[in-house]
N, C-alpha and C positions, 0 to 999 in steps of 0.2 A: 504493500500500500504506500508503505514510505515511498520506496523508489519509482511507483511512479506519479507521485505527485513531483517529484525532483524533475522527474523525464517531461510532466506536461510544465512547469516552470522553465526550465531548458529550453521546449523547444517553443514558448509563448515568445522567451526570450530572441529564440533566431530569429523569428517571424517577425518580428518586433525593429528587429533589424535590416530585412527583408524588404520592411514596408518603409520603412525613412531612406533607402538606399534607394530603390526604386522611385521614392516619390521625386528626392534630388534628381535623376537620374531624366525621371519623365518631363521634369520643370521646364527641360530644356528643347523639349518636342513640343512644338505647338501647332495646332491645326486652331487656324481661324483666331479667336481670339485667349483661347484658355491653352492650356497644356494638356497632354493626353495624360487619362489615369491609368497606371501601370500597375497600382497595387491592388486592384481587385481580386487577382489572382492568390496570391497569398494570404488574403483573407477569408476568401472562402475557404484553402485549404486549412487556416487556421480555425475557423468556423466548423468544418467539418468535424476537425482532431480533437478540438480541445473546447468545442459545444459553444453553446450561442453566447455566453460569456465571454468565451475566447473571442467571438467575433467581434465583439461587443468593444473589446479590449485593442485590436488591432484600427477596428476603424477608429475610435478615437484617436489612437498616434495618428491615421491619415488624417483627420480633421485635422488634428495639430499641424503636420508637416501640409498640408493646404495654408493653412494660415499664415507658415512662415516662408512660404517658396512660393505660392501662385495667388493669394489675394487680396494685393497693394491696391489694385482698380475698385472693389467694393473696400476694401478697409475706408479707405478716404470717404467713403459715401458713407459710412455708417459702421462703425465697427461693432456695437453690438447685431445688428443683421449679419456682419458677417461673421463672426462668432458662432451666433448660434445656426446660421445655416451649414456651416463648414462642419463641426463638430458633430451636428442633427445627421447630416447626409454620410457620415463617415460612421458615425455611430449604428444608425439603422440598413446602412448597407451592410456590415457585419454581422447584428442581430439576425436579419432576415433572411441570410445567404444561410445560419448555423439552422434559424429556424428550419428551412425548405429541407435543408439536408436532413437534418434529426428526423422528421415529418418520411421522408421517403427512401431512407439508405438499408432500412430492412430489407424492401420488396430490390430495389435496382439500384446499386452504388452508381451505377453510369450516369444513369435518370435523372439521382439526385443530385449529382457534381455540375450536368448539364443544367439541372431547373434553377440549382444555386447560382451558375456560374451568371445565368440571363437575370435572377431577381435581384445579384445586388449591382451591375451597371442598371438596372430601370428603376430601382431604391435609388442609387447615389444621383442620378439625374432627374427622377420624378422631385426625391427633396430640393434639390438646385434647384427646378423650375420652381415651387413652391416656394422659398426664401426669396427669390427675385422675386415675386410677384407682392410676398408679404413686404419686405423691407426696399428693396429699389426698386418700383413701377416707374415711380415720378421719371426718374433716371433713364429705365432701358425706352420706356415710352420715347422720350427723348433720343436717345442713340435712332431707336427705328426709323427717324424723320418720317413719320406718316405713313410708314409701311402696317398693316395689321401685325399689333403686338404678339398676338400666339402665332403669327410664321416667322414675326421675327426673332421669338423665342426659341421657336422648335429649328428652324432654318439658318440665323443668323448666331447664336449663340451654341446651340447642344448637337445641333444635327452629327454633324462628319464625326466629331468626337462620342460621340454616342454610337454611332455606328463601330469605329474602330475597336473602342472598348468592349462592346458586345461580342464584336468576331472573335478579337484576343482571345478570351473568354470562354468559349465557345472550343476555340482550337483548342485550347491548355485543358479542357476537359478531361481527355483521356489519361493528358499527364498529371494531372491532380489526383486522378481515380489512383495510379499507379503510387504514388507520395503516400496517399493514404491508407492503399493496402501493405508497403513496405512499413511505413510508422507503426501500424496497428498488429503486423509480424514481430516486429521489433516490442513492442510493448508487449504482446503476450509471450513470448520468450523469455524475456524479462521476468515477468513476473512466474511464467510454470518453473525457472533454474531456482527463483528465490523459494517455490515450494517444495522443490528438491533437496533446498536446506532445512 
């Protein structure tokens, strides 16, 4: 029991790590006006391993590392809005992806690494569009110049990036499944040697 709470601590820990490397990493890929998210990937499979807690745990650092690498353009507009939309949308994209899995990994690990992988890129951008709309309307209204706000939303802000995160996602699927079947070999190994002692 001890040893594998040390092993989910450990490896909350790598993941943790994963996700601040990646996020610098993605800072620097921009499509349109934001930067591509790179750390959904390792969230779900931290979601997956270490339960919606874990998820819970990993999107928060992405809310953070959002806040200190990609959101100077809303900080200036409002930095409680973007606080808590950064945080919300990094938070409940982890939640959701650990929920989906937990909910479906019995019946088909693929199913549910795949339903994970789609729920938290449409979490992490259904809450972004929801925060823009709560905290900067005034604002994107404005960017739009007169263009209708929800295509300039969905078109001019999330589109491409939303798309690419999805595929990501999508492809890494299989290798997520495979992360989790080795982690979950390794954890029961672990634990039948220590009942060998």
């Amino acid at each position: 029991m001890r040893n594998e709470k040390t092993m989910k601590i450990v490896g909350l820990g790598l993941m943790t790590a994963v996700v601040v490397v990646l996020q610098l990493l993605g800072s620097f890929i921009h499509l349109g006006v934001f930067s591509i998210t790179l750390v959904l990937a390792p969230i779900i499979v931290g979601a997956a391993l270490y339960g919606i807690l874990g998820g819970a745990w990993l999107g928060l650092v992405f809310g953070v590392m959002v806040l200190l690498t990609d959101a100077s353009l809303f900080l200036a507009i409002s930095v409680p809005g973007t606080v808590v939309t950064c945080l919300g949308k990094g938070i409940l994209a982890g939640v959701v992806a650990g929920a989906v899995y937990l909910a479906l990994q019995k019946s088909n690990k693929l199913f549910a690494v795949i339903l994970a992988g789609i729920a938290a890129p449409v979490t992490n951008t259904g809450c972004f569009l929801i925060g823009c709309l709560l905290f900067f309307k005034s604002t994107i209204v404005e960017w739009a110049g007169g263009e209708s706000l929800g295509r300039f939303l969905i078109f001019g802000l999330v589109g491409m990036n939303f798309i690419v995160e999805l595929l990501i996602n999508m492809i890494l699927a299989t290798v997520i499944v495979q992360i989790i079947g080795i982690a979950a070999k390794g954890l029961s190994t672990g634990s039948a040697a220590k009942a060998k002692n």
